[in-house]
PyMOL CGO cylinders between C-alpha atoms (Angstrom):
from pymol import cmd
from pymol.cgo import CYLINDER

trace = [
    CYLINDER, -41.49, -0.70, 190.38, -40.61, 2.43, 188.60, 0.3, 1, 1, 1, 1, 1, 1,
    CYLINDER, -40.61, 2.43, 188.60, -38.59, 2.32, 185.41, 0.3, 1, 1, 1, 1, 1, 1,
    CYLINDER, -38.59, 2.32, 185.41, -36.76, 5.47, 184.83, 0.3, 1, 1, 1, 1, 1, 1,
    CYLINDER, -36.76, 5.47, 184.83, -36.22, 7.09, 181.20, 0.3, 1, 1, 1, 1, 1, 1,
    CYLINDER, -36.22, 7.09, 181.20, -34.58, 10.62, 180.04, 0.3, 1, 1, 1, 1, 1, 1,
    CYLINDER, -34.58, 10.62, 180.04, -33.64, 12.88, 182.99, 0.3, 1, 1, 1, 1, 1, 1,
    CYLINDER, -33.64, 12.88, 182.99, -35.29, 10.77, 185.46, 0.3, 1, 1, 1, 1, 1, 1,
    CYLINDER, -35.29, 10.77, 185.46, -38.91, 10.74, 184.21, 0.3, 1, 1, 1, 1, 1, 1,
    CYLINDER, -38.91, 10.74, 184.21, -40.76, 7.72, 184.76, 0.3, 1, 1, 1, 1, 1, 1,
    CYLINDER, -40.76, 7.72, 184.76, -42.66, 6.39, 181.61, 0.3, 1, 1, 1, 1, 1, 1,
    CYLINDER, -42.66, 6.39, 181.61, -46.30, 6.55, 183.54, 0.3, 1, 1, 1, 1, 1, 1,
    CYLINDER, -46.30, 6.55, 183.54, -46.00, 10.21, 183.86, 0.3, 1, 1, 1, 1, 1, 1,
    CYLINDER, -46.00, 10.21, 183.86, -44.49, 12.24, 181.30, 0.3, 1, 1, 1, 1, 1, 1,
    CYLINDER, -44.49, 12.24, 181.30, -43.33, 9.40, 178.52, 0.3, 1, 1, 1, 1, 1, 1,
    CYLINDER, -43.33, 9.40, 178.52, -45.65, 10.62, 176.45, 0.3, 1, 1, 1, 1, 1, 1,
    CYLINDER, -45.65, 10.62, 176.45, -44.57, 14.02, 176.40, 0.3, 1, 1, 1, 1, 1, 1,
    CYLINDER, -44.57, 14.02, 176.40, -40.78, 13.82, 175.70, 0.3, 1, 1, 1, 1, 1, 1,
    CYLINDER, -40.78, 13.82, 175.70, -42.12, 11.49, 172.66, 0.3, 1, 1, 1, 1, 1, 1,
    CYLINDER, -42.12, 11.49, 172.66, -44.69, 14.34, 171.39, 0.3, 1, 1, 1, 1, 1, 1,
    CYLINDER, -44.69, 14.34, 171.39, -41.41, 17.26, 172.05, 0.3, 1, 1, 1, 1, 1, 1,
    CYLINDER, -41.41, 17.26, 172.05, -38.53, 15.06, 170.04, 0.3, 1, 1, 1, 1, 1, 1,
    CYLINDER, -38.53, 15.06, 170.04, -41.25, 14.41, 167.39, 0.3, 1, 1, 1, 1, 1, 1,
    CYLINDER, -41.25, 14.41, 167.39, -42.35, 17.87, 167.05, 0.3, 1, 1, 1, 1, 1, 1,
    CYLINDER, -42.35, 17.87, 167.05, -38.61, 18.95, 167.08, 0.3, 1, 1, 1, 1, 1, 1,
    CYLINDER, -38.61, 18.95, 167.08, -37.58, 16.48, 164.56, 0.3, 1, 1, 1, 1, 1, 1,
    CYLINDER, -37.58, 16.48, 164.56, -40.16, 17.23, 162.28, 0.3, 1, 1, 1, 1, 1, 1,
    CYLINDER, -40.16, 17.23, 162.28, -39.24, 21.33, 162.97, 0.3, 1, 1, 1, 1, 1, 1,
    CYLINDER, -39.24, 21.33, 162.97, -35.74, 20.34, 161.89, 0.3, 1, 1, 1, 1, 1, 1,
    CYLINDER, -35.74, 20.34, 161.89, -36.29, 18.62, 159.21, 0.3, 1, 1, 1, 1, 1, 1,
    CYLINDER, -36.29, 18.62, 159.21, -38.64, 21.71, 157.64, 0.3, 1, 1, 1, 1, 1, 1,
    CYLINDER, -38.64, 21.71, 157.64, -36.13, 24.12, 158.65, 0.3, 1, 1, 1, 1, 1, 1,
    CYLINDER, -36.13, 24.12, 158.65, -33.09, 21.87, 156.50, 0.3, 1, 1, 1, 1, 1, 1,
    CYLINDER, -33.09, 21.87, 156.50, -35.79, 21.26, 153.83, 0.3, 1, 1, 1, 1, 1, 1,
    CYLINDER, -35.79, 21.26, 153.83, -36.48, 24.81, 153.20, 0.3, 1, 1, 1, 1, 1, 1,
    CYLINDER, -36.48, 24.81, 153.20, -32.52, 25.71, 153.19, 0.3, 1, 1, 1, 1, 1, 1,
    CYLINDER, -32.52, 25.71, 153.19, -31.96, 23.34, 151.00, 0.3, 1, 1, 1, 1, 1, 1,
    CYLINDER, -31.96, 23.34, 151.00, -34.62, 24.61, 148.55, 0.3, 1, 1, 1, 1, 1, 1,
    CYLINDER, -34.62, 24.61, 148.55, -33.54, 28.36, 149.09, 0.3, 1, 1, 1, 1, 1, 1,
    CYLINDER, -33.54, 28.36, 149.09, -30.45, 27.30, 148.44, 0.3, 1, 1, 1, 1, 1, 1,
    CYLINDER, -30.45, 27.30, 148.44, -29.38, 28.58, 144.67, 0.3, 1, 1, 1, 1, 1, 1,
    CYLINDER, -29.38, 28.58, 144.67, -26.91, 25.20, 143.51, 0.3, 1, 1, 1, 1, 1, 1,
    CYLINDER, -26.91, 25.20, 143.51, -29.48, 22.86, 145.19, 0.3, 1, 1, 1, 1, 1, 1,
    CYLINDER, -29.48, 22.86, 145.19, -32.32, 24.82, 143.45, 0.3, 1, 1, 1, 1, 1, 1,
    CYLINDER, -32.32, 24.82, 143.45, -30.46, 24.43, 139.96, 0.3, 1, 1, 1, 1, 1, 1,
    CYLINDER, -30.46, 24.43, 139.96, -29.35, 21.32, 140.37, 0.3, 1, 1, 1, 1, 1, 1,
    CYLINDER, -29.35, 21.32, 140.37, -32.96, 19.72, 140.98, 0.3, 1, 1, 1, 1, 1, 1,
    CYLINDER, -32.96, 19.72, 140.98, -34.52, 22.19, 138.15, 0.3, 1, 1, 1, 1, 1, 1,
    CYLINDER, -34.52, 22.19, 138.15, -31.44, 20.52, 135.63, 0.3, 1, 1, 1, 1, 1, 1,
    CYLINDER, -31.44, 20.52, 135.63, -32.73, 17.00, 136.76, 0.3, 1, 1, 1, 1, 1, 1,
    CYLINDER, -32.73, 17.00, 136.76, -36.53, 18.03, 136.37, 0.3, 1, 1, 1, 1, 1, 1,
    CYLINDER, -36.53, 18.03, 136.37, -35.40, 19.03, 132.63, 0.3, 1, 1, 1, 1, 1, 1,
    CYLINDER, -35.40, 19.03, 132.63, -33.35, 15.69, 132.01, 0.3, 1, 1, 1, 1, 1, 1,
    CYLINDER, -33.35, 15.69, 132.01, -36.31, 13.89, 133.00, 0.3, 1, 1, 1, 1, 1, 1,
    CYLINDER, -36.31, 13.89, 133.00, -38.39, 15.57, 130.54, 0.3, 1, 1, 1, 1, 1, 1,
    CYLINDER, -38.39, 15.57, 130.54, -35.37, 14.77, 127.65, 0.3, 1, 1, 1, 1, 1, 1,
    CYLINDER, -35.37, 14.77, 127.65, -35.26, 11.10, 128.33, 0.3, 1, 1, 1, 1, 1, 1,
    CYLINDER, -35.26, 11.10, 128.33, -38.97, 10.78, 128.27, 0.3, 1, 1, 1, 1, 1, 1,
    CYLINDER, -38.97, 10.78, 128.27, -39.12, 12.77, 124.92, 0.3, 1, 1, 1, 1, 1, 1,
    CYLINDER, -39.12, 12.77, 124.92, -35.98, 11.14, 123.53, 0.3, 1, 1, 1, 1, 1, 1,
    CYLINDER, -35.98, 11.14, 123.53, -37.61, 6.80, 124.92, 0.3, 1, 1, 1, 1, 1, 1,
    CYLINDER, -37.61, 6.80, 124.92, -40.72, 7.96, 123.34, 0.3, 1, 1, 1, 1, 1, 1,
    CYLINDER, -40.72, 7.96, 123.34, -39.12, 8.61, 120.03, 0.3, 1, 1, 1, 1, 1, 1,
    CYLINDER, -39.12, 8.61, 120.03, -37.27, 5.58, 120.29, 0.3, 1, 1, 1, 1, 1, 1,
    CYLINDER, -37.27, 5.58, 120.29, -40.43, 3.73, 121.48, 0.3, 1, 1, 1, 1, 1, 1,
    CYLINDER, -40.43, 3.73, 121.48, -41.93, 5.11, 117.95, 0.3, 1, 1, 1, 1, 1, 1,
    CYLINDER, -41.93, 5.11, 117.95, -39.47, 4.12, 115.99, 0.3, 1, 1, 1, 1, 1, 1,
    CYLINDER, -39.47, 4.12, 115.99, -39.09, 0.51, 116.95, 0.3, 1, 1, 1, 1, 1, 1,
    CYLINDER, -39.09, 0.51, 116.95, -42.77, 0.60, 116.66, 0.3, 1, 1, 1, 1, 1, 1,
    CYLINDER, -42.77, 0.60, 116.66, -43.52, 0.08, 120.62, 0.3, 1, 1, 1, 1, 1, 1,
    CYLINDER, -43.52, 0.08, 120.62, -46.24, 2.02, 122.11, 0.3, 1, 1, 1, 1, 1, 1,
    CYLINDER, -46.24, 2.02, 122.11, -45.49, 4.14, 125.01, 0.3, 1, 1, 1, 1, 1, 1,
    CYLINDER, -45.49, 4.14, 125.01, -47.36, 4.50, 127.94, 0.3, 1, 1, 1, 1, 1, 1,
    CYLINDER, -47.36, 4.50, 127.94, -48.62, 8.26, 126.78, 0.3, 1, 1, 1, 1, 1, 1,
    CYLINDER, -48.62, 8.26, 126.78, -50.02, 5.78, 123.59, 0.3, 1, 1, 1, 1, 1, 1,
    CYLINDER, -50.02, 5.78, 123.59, -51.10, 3.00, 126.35, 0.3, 1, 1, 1, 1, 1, 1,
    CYLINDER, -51.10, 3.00, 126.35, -53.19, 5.63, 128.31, 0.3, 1, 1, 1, 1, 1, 1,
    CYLINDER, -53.19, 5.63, 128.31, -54.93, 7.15, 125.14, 0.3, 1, 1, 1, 1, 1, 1,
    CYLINDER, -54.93, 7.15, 125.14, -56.13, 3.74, 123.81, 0.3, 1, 1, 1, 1, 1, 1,
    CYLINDER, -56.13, 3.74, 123.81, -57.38, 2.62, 127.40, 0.3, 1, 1, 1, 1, 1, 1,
    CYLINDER, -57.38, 2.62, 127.40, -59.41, 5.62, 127.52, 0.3, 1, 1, 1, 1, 1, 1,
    CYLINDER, -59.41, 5.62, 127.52, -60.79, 5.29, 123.72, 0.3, 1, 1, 1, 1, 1, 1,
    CYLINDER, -60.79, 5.29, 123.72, -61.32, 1.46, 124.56, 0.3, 1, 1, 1, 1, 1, 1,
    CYLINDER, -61.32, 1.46, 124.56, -63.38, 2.32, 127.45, 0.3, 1, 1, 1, 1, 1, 1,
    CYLINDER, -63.38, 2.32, 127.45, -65.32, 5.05, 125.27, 0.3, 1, 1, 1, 1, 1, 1,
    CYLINDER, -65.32, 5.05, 125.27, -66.03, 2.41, 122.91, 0.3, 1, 1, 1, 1, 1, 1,
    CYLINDER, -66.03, 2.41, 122.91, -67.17, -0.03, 125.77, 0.3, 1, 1, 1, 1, 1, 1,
    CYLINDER, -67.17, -0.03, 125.77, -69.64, 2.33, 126.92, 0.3, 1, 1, 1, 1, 1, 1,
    CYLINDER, -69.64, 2.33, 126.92, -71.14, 3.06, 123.75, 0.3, 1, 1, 1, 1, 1, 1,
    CYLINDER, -71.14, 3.06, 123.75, -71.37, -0.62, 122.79, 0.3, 1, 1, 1, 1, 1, 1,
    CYLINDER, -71.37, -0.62, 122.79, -73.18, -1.13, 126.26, 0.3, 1, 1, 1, 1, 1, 1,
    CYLINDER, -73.18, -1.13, 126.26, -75.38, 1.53, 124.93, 0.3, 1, 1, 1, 1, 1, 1,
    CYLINDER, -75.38, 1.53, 124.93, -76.21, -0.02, 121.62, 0.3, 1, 1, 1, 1, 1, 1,
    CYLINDER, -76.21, -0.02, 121.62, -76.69, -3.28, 123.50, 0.3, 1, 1, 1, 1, 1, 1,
    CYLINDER, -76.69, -3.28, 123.50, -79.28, -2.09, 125.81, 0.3, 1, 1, 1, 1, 1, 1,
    CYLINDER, -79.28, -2.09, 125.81, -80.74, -0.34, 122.49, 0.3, 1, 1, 1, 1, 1, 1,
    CYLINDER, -80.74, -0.34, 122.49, -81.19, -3.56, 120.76, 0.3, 1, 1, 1, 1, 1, 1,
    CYLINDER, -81.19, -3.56, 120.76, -82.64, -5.09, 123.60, 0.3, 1, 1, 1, 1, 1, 1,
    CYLINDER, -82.64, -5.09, 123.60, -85.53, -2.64, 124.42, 0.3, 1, 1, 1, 1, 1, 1,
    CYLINDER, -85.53, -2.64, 124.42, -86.26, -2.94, 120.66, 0.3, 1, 1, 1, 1, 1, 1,
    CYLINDER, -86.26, -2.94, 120.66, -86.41, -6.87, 120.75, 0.3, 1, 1, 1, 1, 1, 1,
    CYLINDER, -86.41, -6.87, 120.75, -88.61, -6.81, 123.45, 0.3, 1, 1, 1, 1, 1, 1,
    CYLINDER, -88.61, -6.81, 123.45, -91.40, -4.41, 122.06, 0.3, 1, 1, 1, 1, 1, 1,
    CYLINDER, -91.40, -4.41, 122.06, -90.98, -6.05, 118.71, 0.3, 1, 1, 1, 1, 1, 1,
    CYLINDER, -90.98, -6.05, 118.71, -91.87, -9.78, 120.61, 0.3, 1, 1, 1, 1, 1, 1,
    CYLINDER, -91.87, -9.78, 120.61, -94.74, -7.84, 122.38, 0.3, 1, 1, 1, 1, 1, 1,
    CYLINDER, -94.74, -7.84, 122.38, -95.99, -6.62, 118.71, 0.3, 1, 1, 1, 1, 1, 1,
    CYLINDER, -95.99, -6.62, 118.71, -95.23, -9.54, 117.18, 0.3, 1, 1, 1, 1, 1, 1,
    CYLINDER, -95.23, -9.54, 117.18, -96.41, -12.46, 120.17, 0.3, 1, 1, 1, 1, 1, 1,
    CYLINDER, -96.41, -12.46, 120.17, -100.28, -12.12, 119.20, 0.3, 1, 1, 1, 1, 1, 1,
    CYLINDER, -100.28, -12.12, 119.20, -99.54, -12.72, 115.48, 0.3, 1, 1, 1, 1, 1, 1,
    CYLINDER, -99.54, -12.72, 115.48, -97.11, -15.35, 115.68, 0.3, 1, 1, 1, 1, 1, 1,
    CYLINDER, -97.11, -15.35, 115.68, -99.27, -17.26, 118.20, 0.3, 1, 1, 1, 1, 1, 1,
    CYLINDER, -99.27, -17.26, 118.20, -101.80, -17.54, 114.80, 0.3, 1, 1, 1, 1, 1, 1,
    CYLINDER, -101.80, -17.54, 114.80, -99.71, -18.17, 112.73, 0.3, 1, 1, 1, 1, 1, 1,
    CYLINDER, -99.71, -18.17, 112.73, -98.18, -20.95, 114.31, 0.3, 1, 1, 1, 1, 1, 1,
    CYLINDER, -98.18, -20.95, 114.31, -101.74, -22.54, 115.08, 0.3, 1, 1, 1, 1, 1, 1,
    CYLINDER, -101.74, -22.54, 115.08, -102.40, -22.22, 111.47, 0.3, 1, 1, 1, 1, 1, 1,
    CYLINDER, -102.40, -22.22, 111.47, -99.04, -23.97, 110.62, 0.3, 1, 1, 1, 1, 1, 1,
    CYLINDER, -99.04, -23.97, 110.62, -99.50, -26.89, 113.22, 0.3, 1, 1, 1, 1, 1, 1,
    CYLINDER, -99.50, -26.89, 113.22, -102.89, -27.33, 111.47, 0.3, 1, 1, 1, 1, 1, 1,
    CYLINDER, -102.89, -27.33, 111.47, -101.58, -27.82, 107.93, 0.3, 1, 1, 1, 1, 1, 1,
    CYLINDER, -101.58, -27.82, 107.93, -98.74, -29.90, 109.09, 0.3, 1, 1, 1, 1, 1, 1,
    CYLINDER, -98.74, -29.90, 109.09, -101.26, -32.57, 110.83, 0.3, 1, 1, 1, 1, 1, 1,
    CYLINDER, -101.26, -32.57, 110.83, -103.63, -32.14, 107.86, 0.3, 1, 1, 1, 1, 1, 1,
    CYLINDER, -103.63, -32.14, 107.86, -100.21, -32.80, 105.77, 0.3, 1, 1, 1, 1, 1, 1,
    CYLINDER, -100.21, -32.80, 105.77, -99.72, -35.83, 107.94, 0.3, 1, 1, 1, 1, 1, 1,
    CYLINDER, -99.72, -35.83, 107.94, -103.21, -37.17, 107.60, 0.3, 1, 1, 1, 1, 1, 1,
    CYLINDER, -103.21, -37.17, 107.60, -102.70, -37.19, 103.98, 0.3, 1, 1, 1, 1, 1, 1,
    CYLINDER, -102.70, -37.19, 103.98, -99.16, -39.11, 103.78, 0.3, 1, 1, 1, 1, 1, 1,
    CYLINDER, -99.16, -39.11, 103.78, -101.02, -41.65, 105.78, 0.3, 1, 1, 1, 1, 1, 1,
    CYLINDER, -101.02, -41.65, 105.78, -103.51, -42.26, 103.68, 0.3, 1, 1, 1, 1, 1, 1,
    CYLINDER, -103.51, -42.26, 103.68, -101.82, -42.27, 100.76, 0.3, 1, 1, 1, 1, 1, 1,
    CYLINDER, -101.82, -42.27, 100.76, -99.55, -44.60, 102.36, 0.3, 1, 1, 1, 1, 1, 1,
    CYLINDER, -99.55, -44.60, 102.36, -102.04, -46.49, 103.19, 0.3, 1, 1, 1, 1, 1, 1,
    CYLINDER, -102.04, -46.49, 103.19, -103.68, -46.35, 99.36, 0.3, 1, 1, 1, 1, 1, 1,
    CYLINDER, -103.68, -46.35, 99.36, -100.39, -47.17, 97.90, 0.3, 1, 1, 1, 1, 1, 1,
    CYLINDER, -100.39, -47.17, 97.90, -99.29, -49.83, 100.05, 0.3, 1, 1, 1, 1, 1, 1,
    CYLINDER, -99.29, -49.83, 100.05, -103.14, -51.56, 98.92, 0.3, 1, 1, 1, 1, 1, 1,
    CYLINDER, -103.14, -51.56, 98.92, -102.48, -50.65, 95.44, 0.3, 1, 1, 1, 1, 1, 1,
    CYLINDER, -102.48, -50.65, 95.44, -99.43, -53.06, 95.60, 0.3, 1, 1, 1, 1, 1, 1,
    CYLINDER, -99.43, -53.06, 95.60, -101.01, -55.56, 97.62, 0.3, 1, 1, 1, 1, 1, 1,
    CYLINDER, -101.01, -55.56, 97.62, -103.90, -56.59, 94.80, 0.3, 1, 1, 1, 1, 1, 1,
    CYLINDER, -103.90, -56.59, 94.80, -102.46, -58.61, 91.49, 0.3, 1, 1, 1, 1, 1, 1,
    CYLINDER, -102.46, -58.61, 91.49, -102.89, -57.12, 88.75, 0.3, 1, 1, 1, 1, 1, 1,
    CYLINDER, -102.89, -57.12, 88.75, -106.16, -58.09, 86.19, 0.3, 1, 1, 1, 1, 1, 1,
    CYLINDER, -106.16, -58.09, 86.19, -106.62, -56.85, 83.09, 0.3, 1, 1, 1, 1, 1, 1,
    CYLINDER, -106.62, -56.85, 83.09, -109.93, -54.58, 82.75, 0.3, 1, 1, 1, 1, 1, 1,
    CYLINDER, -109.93, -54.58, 82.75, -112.62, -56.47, 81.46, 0.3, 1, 1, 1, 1, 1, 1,
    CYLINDER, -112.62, -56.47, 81.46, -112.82, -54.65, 78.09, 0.3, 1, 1, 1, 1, 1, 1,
    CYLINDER, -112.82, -54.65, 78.09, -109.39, -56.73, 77.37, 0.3, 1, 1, 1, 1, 1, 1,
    CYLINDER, -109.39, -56.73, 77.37, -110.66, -59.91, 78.43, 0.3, 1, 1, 1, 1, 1, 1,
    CYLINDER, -110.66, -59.91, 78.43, -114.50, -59.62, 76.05, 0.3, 1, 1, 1, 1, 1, 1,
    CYLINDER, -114.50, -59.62, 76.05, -111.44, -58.75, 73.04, 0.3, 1, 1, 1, 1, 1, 1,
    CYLINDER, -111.44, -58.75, 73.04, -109.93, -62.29, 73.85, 0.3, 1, 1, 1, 1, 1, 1,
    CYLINDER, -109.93, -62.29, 73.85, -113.50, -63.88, 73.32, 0.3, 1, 1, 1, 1, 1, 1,
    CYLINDER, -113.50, -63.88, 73.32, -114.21, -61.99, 69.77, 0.3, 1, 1, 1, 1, 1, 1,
    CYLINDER, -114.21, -61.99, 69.77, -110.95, -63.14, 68.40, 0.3, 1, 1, 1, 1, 1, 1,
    CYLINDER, -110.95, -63.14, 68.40, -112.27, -66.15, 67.78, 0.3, 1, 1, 1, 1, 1, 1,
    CYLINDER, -112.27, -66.15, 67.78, -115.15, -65.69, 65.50, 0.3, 1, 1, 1, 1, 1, 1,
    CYLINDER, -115.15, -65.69, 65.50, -112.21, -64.33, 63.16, 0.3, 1, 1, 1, 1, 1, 1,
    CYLINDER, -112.21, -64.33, 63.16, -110.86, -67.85, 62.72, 0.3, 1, 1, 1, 1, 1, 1,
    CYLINDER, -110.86, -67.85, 62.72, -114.38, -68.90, 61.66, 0.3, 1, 1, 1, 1, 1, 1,
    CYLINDER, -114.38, -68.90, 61.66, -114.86, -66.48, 58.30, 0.3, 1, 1, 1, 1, 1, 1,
    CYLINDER, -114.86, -66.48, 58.30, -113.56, -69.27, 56.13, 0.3, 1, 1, 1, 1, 1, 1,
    CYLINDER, -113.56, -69.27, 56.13, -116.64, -71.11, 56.88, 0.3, 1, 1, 1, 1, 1, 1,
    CYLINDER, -116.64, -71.11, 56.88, -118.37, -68.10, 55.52, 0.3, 1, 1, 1, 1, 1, 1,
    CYLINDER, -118.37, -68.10, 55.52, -116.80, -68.21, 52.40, 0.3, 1, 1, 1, 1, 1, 1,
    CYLINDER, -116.80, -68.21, 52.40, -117.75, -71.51, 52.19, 0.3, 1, 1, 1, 1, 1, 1,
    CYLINDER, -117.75, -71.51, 52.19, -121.13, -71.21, 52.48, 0.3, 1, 1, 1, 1, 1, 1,
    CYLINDER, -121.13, -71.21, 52.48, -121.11, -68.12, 50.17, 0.3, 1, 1, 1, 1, 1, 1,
    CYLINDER, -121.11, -68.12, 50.17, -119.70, -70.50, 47.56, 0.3, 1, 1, 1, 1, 1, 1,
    CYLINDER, -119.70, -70.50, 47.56, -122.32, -73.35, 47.93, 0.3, 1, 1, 1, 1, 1, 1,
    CYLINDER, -122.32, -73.35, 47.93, -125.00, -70.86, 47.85, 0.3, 1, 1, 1, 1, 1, 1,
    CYLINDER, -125.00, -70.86, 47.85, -123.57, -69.53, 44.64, 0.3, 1, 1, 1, 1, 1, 1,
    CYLINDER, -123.57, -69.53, 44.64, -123.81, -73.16, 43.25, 0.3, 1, 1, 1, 1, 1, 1,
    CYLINDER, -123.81, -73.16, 43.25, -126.66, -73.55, 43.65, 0.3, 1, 1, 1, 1, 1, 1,
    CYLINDER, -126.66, -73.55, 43.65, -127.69, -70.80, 42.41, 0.3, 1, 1, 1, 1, 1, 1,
    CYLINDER, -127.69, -70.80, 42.41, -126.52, -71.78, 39.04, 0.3, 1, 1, 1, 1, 1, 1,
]
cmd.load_cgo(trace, "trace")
């Protein structure tokens, strides 16, 4: 079965075709009324007047933007572009500081690695010695206390002291009888 479009053309043979012409004729009209319109002196001004308006209400919302303090989006584009300049740099300075961290911990690994031997001696040394003097203090504590022996021989020539009146005593008979 046949179906049957303009002037009696079937679809299978020659649709396409009559599409492709009324395109191409379309389009050919619609250049043709484009460019009159454009040659056209009132149309001409009248678009050229609008162009200019344009450009007065953008000057005239920008200077109300400034004056209520509101950024335009002249002011919005500037900043995105100086914010992205400043991004890049900072990635810059980043990747800077890095490189330099690294060689610095190369330089620095072989010397460290010493050094922190050295200080993990001294702190067991350290740790040996609050042991023992833990352990000396917690023994000091544990003995009672005695008194030195010099203390104790004072104790035992304190008593001779109590015997010098016999002394005089005898110095007085022997002065008797020496009379």
């Amino acid at each position: 079965m046949k179906t049957v479009a303009f002037g009696g053309m079937d679809e299978e043979a020659g649709g396409d075709g009559l599409r492709e012409r009324i395109t191409r004729t379309g389009e050919d009209a619609l250049g043709r009324l484009a460019q009159d319109l454009l040659e056209n002196p009132l149309v001409n001004g009248a678009i050229a007047r609008a162009f200019e308006a344009r450009e007065k209400a953008a000057a005239a919302q920008e200077v109300a933007f400034g004056a209520f303090n509101i950024p335009s989006a002249a002011d919005i584009e500037r900043l995105t572009r100086r914010l992205r300049s400043v991004s890049q740099r900072l990635e810059g300075i980043e990747d800077g500081v890095d490189r330099l961290d690294q060689r610095l911990e190369a330089l620095n690994k072989p010397a460290l690695s010493g050094a922190e031997e050295r200080l993990s001696a001294i702190e067991d040394h350290l740790a040996k010695l609050g042991a023992e003097l833990g352990s000396l203090s917690s023994a000091l504590d544990a003995q009672p206390r005695s008194h030195p022996r010099e203390q104790e021989r004072l104790e035992v020539d304190a008593k001779p002291a109590a015997a010098k009146p016999k002394a005089k005593a005898k110095a007085k008979r022997s002065a008797k009888k020496s009379s």
